[in-house]
C-alpha positions in Angstrom: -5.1 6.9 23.3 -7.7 5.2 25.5 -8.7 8.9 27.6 -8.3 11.0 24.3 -11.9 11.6 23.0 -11.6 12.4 19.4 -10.0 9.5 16.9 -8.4 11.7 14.4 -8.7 15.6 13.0 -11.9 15.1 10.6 -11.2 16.3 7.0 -12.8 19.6 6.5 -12.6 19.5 3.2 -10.6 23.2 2.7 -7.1 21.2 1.9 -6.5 21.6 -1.9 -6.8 18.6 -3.8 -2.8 18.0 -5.5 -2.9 18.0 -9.5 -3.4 14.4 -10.8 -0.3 14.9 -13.0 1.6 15.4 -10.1 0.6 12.4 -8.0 1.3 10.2 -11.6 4.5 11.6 -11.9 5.6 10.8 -8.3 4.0 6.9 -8.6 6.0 6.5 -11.9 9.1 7.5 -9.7 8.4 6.0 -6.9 7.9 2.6 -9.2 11.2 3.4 -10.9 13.6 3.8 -8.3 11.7 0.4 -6.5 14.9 -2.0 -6.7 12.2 -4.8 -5.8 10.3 -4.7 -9.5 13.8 -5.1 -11.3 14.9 -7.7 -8.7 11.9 -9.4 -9.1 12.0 -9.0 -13.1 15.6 -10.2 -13.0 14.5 -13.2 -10.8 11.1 -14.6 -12.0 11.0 -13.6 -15.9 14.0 -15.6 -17.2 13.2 -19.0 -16.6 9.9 -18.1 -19.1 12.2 -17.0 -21.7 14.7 -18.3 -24.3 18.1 -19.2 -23.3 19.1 -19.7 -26.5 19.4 -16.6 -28.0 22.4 -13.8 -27.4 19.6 -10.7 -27.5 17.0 -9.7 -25.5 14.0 -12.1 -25.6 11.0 -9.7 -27.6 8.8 -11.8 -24.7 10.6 -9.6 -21.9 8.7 -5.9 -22.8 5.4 -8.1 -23.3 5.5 -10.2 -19.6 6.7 -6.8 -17.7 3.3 -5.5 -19.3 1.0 -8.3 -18.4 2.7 -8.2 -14.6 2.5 -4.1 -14.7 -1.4 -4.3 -15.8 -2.4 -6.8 -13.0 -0.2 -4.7 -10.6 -2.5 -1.9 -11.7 -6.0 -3.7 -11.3 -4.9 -5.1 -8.4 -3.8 -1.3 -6.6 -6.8 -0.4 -8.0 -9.1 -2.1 -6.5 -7.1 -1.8 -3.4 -7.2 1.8 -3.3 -11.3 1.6 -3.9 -12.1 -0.6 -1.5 -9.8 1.4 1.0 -11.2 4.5 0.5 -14.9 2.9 1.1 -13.6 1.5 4.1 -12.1 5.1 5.6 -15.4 6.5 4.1 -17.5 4.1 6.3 -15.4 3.9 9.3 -15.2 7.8 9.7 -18.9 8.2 8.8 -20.6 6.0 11.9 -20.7 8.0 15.5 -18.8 5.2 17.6 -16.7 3.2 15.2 -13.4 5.5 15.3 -13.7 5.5 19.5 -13.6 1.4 19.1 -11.0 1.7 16.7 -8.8 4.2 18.7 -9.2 1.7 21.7 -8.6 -1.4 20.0 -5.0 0.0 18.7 -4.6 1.0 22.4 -5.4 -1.7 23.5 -2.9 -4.1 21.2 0.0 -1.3 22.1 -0.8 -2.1 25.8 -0.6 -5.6 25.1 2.6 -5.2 23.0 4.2 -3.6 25.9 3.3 -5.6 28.5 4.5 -8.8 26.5 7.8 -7.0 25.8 8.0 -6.1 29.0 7.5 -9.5 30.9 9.9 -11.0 28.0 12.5 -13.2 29.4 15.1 -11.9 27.2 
């Protein structure tokens, strides 16, 4: 990593872009079969609903929304602010060299630590 010259293979723009229903479709699986939202649904929801009752609080539907639309801000503005980032970082002349030898770096250092580790 620290002799190579180029950071990574620059996007030529020639790779199809995938159909937007496609990439929904896989997040909306991806989200279902994610054992950690229905652990976390079956861990932190009930204390904020009522015991009392032998049904299914109404509430339930109604705090899984409020948690799934501040997921989705919160990705959201993730995903913008990433995609700026790559956008700026791949744009200036020296930044991905740096980058490339900064991760080299840390590796090296990794190494060496696990290396002179008395274990």
């Amino acid at each position: 990593m620290l002799r190579e010259g180029d950071f990574a293979p620059q996007d030529t723009g020639d790779a199809a872009a995938e159909p937007i229903g496609r990439v929904l479709r896989r997040a909306i699986m991806l989200n279902l079969l994610n054992p950690k939202l229905t652990l976390f649904f079956f861990a932190f929801l009930p204390p904020f609903l009522d015991a009392s009752t032998k049904t299914v609080d109404p509430r339930l539907p109604a705090l899984g929304g409020v948690f799934m639309a501040i997921t989705l801000v919160v990705f959201a503005v993730y995903a913008i602010v990433s995609a700026w980032l790559r956008d700026r970082i791949l744009r200036a002349p020296r930044a991905p060299l740096w980058f490339q030898r900064t991760l080299a770096g840390l590796l090296l250092a990794f190494g060496a630590r696990l290396a002179l580790n008395d274990r």
